[in-house]
VOTIVO-624654 format. One record per residue (C-alpha): residue in one letter; y, z, x. Coordinates in nm, 4 decimals, m for minus. Each point is the difference from the previous one (the first is absolute). Layout:
REM VOTIVO-624654
<"a", <Y, Z, X>>
...
END
This chain:
REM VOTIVO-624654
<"x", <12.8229, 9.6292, 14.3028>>
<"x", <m0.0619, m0.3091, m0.2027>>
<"x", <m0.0858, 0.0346, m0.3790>>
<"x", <m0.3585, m0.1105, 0.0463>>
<"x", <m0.0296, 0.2563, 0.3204>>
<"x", <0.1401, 0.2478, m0.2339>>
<"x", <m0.2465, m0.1200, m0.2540>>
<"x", <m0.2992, 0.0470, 0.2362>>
<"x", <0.1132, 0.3151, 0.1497>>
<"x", <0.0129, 0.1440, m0.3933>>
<"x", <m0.3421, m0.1383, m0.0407>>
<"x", <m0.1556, 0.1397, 0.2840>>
<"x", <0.1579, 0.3440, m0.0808>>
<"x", <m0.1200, m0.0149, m0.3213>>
<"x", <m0.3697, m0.1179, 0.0894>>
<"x", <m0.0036, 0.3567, 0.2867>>
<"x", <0.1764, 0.2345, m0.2635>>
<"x", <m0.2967, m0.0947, m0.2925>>
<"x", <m0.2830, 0.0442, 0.2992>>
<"x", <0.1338, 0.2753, 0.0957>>
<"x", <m0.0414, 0.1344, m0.3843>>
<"x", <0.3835, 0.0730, m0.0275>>
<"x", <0.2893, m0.0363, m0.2549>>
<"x", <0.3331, m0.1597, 0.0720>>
<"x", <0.1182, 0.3469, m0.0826>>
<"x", <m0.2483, 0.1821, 0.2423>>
<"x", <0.0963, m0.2731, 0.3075>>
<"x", <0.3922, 0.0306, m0.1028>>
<"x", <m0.0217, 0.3994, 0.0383>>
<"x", <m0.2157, m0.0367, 0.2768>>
<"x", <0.2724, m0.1974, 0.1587>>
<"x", <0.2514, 0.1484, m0.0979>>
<"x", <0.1692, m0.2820, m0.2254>>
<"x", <0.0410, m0.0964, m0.3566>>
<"x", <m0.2804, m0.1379, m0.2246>>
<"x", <0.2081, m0.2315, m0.1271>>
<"x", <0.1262, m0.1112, 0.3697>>
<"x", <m0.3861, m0.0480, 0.1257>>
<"x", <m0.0990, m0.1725, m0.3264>>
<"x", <0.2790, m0.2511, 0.1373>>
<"x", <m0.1051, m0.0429, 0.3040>>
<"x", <m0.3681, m0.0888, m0.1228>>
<"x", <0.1349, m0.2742, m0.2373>>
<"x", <0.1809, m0.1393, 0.3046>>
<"x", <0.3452, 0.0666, m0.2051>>
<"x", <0.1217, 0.2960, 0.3206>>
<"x", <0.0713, m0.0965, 0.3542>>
<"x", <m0.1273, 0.3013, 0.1504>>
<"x", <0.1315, 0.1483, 0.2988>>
<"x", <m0.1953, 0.0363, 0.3540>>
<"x", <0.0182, 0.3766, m0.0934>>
<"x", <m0.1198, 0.0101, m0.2891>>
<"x", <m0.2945, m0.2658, 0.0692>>
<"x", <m0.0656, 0.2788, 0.2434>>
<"x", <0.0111, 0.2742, m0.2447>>
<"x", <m0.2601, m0.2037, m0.2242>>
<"x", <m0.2396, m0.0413, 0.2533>>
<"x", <0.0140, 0.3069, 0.0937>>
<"x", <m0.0819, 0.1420, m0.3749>>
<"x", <m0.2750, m0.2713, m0.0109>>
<"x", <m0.1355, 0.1744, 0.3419>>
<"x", <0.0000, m0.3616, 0.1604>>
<"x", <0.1218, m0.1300, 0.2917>>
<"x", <0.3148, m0.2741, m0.0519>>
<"x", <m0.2565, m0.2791, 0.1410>>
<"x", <m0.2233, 0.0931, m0.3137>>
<"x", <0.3152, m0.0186, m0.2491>>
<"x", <0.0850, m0.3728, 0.1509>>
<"x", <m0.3718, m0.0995, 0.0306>>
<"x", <0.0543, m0.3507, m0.1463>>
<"x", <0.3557, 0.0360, m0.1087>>
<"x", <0.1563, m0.2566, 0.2030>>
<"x", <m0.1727, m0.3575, 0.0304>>
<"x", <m0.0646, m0.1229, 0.3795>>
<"x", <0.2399, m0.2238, 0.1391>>
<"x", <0.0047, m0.3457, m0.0519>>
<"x", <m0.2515, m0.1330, 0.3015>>
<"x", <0.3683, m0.2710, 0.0537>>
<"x", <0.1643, 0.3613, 0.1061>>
<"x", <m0.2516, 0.0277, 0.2384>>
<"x", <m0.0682, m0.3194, 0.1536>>
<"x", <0.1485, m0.0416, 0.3904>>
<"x", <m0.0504, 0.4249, 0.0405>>
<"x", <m0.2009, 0.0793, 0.2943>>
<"x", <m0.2461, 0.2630, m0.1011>>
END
């Protein structure tokens, strides 16, 4: 995951755990991680694992869609271009 992705990710994770009225410490034990490990991940320092990505969404009570909801930027329309649809 690049830095910016990771950035994003952390972001997003941050922006669910505050609507959902919790703590770093209350997702972490949730998820069964460290605080200090989460907090990571939401400044986009940690490269999470697909598990544990899981694991968060999971203590959020969201579906991985809702975690990446605007994560990742579309591709480039060049990536596109020739593709039949």
């Amino acid at each position: 995951m690049s830095k910016s992705t990771a950035r994003r990710l952390g972001a997003r994770m941050r922006t669910l755990r505050a609507a959902a009225g919790l703590s770093q410490e209350s997702l972490a034990d949730r998820a069964g991680m460290d605080r200090t490990y989460l907090g990571g991940i939401e400044r986009g320092e940690r490269n999470p694992s697909l598990q544990n990505i899981i694991k968060i969404a999971d203590a959020l009570e969201i579906g991985l869609s809702d975690l990446f909801h605007d994560v990742h930027p579309p591709p480039s329309p060049q990536l596109t271009e020739g593709h039949d649809e």
